[in-house]
N, C-alpha and C positions, 0 to 999 in steps of 0.2 A: 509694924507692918500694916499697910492699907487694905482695908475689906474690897478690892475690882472689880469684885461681881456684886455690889450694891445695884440697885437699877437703873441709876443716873450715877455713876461712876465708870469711865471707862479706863484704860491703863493709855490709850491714843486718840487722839482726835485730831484728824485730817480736814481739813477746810480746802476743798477743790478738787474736782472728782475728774479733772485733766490728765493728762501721762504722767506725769508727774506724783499726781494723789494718789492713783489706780496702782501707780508703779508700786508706791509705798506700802498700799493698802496691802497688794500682793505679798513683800516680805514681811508685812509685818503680822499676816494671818501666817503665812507659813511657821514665823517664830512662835506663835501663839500666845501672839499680845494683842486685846482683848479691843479693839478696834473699832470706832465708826466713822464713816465717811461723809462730810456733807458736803450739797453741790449746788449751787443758786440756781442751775437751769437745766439743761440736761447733763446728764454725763459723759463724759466725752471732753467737756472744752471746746474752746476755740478750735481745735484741731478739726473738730466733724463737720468745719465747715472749708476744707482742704479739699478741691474735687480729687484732685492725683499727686499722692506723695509719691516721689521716686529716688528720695534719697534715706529712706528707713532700710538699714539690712535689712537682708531678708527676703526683701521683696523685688527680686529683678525686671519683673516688669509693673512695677510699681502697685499703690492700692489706694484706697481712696481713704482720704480719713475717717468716715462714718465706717467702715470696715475694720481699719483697723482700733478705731478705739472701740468698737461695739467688742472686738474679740479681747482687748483686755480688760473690758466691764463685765464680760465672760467670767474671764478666769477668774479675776476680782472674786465673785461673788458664787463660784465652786468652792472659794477656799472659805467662804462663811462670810466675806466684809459686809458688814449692814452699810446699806448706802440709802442716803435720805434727800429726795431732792426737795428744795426748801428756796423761800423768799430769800432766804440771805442771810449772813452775817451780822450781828448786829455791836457786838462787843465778846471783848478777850480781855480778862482779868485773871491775875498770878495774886494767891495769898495763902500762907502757909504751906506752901509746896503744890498748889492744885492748883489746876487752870479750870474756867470757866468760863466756857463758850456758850453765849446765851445769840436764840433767834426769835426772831417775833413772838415763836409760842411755845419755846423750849430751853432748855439750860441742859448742856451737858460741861462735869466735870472729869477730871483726867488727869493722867502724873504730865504727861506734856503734847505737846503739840504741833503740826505739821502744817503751817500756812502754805498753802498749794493752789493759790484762788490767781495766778496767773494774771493778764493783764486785760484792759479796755480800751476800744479805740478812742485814740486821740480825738476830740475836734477840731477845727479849723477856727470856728469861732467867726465865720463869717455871713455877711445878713442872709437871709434866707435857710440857714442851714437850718436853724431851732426850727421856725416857724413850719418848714414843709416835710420836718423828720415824719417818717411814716407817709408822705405823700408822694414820694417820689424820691425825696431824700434817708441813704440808707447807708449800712455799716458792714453789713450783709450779702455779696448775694447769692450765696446755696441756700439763706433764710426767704430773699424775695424776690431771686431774679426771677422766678415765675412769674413776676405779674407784668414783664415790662415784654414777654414774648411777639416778635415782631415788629420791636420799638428801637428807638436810637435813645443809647444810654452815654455816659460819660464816667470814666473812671478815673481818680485823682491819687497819683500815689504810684511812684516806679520803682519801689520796694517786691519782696518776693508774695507778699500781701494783695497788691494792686498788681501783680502779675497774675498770681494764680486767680483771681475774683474776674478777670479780665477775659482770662482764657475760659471758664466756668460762662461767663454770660454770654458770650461768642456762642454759645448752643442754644441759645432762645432769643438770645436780642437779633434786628436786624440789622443794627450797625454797633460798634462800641468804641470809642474816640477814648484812650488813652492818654491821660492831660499830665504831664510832668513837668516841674520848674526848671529844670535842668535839662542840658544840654544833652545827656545819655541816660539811661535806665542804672539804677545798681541791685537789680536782683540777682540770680542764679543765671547762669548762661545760658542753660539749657531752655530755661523759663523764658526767658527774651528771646533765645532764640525761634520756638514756638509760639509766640506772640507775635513778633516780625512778623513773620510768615505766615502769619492766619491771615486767611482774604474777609475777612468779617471784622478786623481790629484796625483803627486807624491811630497813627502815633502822633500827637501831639505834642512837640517837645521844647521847650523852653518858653511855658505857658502856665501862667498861676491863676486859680480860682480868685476872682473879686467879691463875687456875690452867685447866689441861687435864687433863678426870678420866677414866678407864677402865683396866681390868685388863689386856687383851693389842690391844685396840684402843680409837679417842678414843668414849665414850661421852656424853661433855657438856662444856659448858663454864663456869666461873665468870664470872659478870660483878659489878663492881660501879658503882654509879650514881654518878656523879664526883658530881652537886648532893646527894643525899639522903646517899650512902654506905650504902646498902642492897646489899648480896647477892642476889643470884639467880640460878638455873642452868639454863642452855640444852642441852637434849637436840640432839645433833647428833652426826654418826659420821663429820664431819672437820671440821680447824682449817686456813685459809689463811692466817700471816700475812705481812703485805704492813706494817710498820711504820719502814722505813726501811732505807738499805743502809750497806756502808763496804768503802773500797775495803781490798786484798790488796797489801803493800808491803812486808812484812817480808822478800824476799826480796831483795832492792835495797840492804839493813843500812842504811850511814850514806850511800850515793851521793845522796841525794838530801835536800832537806829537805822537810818534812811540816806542813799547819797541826793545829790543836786535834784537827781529827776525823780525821785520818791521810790527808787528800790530799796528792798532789803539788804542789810549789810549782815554777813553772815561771817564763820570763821571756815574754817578744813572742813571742820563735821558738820557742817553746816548749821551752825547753831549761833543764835541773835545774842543781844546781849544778857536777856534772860533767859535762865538757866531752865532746860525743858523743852523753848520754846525754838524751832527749827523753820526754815524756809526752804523752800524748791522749788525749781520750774522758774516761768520766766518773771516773777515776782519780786526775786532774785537779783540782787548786781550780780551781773556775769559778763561777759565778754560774747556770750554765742546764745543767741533764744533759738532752740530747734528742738523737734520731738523727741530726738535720740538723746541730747541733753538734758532734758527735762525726764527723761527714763532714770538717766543715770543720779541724776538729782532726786528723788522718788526712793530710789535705792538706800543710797549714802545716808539721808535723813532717815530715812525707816532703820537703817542697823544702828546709826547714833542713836538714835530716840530708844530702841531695844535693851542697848546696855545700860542707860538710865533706869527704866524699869527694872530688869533684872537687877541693877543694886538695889533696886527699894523692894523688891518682891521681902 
C-alpha cells in the first residue's frame, strides 16, 4: 500500500483547471481522493472567455462564462481541491505505478492522472500574423477587445468561436467585419442569428485572409474572394482569429495515443493507453467540444480514476 499523504504524493493529479478539471476536481474531493489541480493560466479555461452561454442547463436566460466557471472554482475549492495556477506543464512520466508531473519549479507524483488541459487556437499561418500578435493581432477578445474601443476590427472564423468573440466586440468596437471562407456561417443558429442582426457586425462571406499588414501596429487586412479570386484590402486596426483550435499533448511524449489532428484517444472510462492515465474535456477525440461535455467528461474520469485508487488504497 502507498503512503498518499507523503508531501509530494498525491492519490490524483488533474492538469487543466477548465469544466472539465473542476468537474473532476469536484467528485473527486467529494470521494476523498487526495487531489491537486494545476492550471497554466487562470482557472476557468477557455470557457471564461465565453461572453453569454445559453445552452448550459440550468440557466434559462443564460450566463456568462466568467460566472459560470468562477462558481464552479467555487465549489471546487469548498470541498478542499488545492488548485495551483502555474507556468505550465512540462512532462508526464509513468514508472513503477506513479505518475510524475513535473513543472518549471515542481514535481508532483500520484496513482494517476486526469489530462484536462483542453485546447489552443489554431493559427492561420499567415504573413503578418506572428509579427503583429499582440499589436492588433489577437486570439482573444474578452482578453483584448478593450483596447480596440471605437475601432474597426475584423473577425476570421464562422465557427460558434468567431460568432460568440464577434458578438462580445460589437460592444466596444465601432465596426466588426465578420470575414468567413465560405458561403454560410456553421455555428449555432441562435448565434448567427444574433450576429446577422446586430447593426455593428458586417458579414463578409466567401472571403479568406491572405496576409495582416502594418508597421508597428495591424493597419489592414488582405482578403481574397474564394469564387472570383480577386484581392482586396480591409482597413481595420485589429485581427480576431477564431479558425479552428488543437489540443497541447506533446508533454504526455508516447503515454498516450493521438488520432490525425493530435487528440487524445481514450476508451469508455476514459482512460489512454496507460494504465491511470485519463483524458477529458476537449482534449479529448470526441465527436462534440461544448461545456456540458466537458462536465460530463470531468465526471466519468474522476469516478474511473477513483476506483483505481481505491484498489490500491
Amino acid at each position: 500500500m502507498l503512503n498518499y499523504f507523503m508531501d509530494d504524493l498525491y492519490e490524483a493529479v488533474i492538469i487543466g483547471g477548465g469544466p472539465a478539471g473542476l468537474t473532476a476536481g469536484i467528485y473527486l474531493m467529494r470521494a476523498g481522493i487526495r487531489t491537486v489541480l494545476l492550471e497554466k493560466q487562470l482557472t476557468g479555461g477557455a470557457a471564461l472567455n465565453t461572453e453569454h452561454i445559453e445552452n448550459y442547463p440550468g440557466f434559462p436566460e443564460g450566463i456568462s462564462g466568467a460566472e459560470l466557471m468562477g462558481r464552479m472554482a467555487e465549489q471546487a475549492r469548498r470541498l478542499g481541491l488545492e488548485i495551483r495556477e502555474l507556468a505550465g506543464v512540462a512532462s508526464v512520466t509513468h514508472e513503477n505505478g506513479l505518475f510524475e508531473t513535473k513543472t518549471s519549479d515542481a514535481s508532483y507524483r500520484s496513482a494517476g492522472v486526469i489530462a484536462a488541459m483542453g485546447t489552443e487556437a489554431a493559427k492561420m499561418g499567415i504573413p503578418g500574423e506572428d509579427a503583429l500578435l499582440g499589436r492588433g493581432v489577437s486570439y482573444c477578445a474578452t482578453c483584448d477587445g478593450m483596447f480596440f474601443r471605437g475601432l474597426e476590427v475584423a473577425v476570421v472564423g464562422g465557427g460558434d468561436s468567431a460568432l460568440s468573440e464577434a458578438l462580445t466586440l460589437a460592444n466596444m468596437a465601432s465596426r466588426v467585419y465578420l470575414v468567413h471562407r465560405r458561403d454560410r456561417l456553421r455555428g449555432q443558429q441562435m448565434l448567427q442569428d444574433r450576429a446577422t442582426k446586430h447593426e455593428k457586425i458586417a458579414l463578409l462571406l466567401n472571403k479568406a485572409p491572405l496576409g495582416i499588414n502594418g508597421v508597428s501596429q495591424v493597419e489592414s487586412v488582405t482578403l481574397r474572394d474564394t469564387l472570383t479570386g480577386e484581392s482586396s484590402e480591409l482597413k481595420v486596426s485589429g485581427v480576431f482569429l477564431y479558425v479552428g483550435s488543437r489540443p497541447q499533448t506533446a508533454f504526455l511524449g508516447d503515454l498516450v495515443d493521438r488520432d490525425e489532428a493530435g487528440f487524445i484517444v481514450t476508451d469508455e472510462g476514459l482512460e489512454t493507453r496507460t494504465h491511470g492515465l485519463f483524458a477529458a474535456g476537449d482534449a479529448r477525440k470526441k465527436p462534440l467540444r461544448q461545456i456540458s461535455t466537458a462536465v460530463g467528461d470531468g465526471a466519468l474520469a474522476a469516478v474511473s480514476l477513483e476506483k483505481l485508487v481505491l484498489e490500491r488504497r
